[in-house]
LUMDOLUM-858598 format. One record per residue (C-alpha): x, y, z. Coordinates in nm, 2 decimals. Layout:
BEGIN
      c1      c2      c3
       X       Y       Z
...
// end
This chain:
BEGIN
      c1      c2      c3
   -0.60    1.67   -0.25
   -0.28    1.92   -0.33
   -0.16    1.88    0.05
   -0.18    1.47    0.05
    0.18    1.33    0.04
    0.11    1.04   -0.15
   -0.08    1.22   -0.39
    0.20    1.45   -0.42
    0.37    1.11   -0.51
    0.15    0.99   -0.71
    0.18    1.31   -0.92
    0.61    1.28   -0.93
    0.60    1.60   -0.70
    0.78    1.40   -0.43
    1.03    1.12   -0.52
    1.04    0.78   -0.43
    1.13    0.43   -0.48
    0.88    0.25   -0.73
    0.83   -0.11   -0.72
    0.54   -0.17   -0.97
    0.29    0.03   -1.10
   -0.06   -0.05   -1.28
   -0.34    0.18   -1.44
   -0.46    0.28   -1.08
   -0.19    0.23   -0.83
    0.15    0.25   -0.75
    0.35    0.03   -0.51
    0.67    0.18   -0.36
    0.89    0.13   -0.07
    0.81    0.26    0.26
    1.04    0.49    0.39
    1.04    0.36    0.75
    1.04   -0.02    0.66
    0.88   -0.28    0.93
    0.99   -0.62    0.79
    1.23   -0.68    0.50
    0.97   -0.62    0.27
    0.77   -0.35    0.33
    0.62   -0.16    0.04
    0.28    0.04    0.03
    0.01    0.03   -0.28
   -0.12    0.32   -0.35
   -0.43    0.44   -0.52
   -0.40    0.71   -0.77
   -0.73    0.87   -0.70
   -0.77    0.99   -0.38
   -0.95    0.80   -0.12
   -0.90    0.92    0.23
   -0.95    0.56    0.40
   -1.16    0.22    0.40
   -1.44    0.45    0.53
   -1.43    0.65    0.22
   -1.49    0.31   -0.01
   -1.82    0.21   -0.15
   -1.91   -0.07   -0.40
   -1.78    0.15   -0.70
   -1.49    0.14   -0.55
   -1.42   -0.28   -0.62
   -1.24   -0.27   -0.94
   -1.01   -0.06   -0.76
   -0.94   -0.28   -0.47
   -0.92   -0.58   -0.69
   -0.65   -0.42   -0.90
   -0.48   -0.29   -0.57
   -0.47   -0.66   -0.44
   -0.36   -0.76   -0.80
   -0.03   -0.53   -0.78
    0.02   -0.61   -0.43
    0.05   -0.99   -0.54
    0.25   -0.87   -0.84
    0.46   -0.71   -0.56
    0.52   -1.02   -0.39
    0.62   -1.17   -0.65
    0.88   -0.91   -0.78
    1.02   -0.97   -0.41
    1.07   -1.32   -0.33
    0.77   -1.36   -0.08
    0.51   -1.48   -0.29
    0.55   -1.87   -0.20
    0.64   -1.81    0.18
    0.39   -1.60    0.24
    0.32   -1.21    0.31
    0.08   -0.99    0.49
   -0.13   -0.71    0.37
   -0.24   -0.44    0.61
   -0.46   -0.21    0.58
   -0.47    0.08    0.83
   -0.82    0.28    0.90
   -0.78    0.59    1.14
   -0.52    0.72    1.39
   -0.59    0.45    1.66
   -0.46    0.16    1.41
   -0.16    0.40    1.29
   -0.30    0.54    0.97
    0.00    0.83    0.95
   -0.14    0.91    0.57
   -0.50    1.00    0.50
   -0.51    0.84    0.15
   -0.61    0.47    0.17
   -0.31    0.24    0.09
   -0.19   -0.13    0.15
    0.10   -0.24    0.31
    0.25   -0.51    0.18
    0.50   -0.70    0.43
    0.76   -0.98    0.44
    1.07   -1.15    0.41
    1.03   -1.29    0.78
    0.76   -1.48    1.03
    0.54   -1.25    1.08
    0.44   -1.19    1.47
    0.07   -1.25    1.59
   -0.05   -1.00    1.76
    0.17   -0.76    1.49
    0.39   -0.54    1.64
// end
């Protein structure tokens, strides 16, 4: 996927501010930041969204959820609690077509978000 920007990431083409990293993902700050913390996991293979995963795909998710804990922890929010969003499509704000988790905090979270 040579035009996707977070492969382009992923590949050190296009800087950016690493928080953690594991075999298959990489966690860095978003750039546009909705809550105090606000960092996005990112496979490294490409997957263009949820609709793209199958059951091959769970070791992947379980190690995306394992650095997006890891990512809590590294920023205080572990114990006091953080949400993880997943976006699927333009209609729920999905502004990058490669399948990633946001990871957000540092504050109450609203219910409905927004």
């Amino acid at each position: 996927m040579s035009e996707c920007l977070f492969c382009k990431i992923v590949a050190g083409e296009i800087p950016s501010a690493t928080v953690a990293e594991s075999a298959t993902a990489l966690a860095i700050r978003d750039i546009d930041p909705q809550a105090p913390v606000h960092v996005l996991v990112i496979p490294k293979v490409h997957v263009t969204s949820a609709d793209h995963l199958t059951a091959a795909h769970g070791p992947l998710l379980g190690d995306l959820i394992e650095l997006a804990q890891r990512v809590a922890e590294h920023e205080g929010v572990r114990e006091s609690g953080y949400r993880l969003v997943m976006n699927n499509g333009p209609d729920a704000q999905m502004s990058v077509a490669h399948l990633h988790l946001h990871v957000l905090g540092g504050r109450p979270m609203d219910w409905p978000p927004g």
